[in-house]
C-alpha positions in Angstrom: 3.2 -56.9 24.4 4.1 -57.2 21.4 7.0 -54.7 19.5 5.1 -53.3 17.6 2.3 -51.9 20.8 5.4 -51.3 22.4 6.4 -49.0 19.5 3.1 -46.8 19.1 3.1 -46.8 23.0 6.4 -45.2 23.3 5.8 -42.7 20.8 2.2 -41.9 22.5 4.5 -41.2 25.5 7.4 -39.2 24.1 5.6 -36.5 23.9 5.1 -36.0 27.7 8.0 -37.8 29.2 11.4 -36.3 28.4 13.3 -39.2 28.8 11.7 -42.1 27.9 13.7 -45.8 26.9 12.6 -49.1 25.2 14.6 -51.5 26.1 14.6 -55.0 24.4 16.6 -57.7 26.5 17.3 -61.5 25.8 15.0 -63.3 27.5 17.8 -66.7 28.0 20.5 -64.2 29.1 18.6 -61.3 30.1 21.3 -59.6 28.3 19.9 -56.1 26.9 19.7 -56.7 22.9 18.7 -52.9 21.9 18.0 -49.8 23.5 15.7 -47.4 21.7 15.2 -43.6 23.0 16.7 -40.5 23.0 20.4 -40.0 22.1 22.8 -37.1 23.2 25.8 -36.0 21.7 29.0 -33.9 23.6 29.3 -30.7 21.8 32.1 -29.5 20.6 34.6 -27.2 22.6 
């Protein structure tokens, strides 16, 4: 698949699922190079 069907398939499925990741890794390492998906931030007390 290629990144950009991964793209327009993760955005066709955002919608429904709430959390929902893309996740790139290095296929020699099989290190994770990027993470793409929702992001939360701590509020502030």
């Amino acid at each position: 698949m290629s990144e950009a069907e991964a793209l327009k398939e993760w955005f066709e499925l955002s919608g429904t699922v709430k959390e929902l990741y893309l996740i790139e890794t290095d296929e020699t390492t099989g290190k994770i190079k990027r993470q793409i998906g929702p992001t939360y931030r701590k509020k502030k007390k």
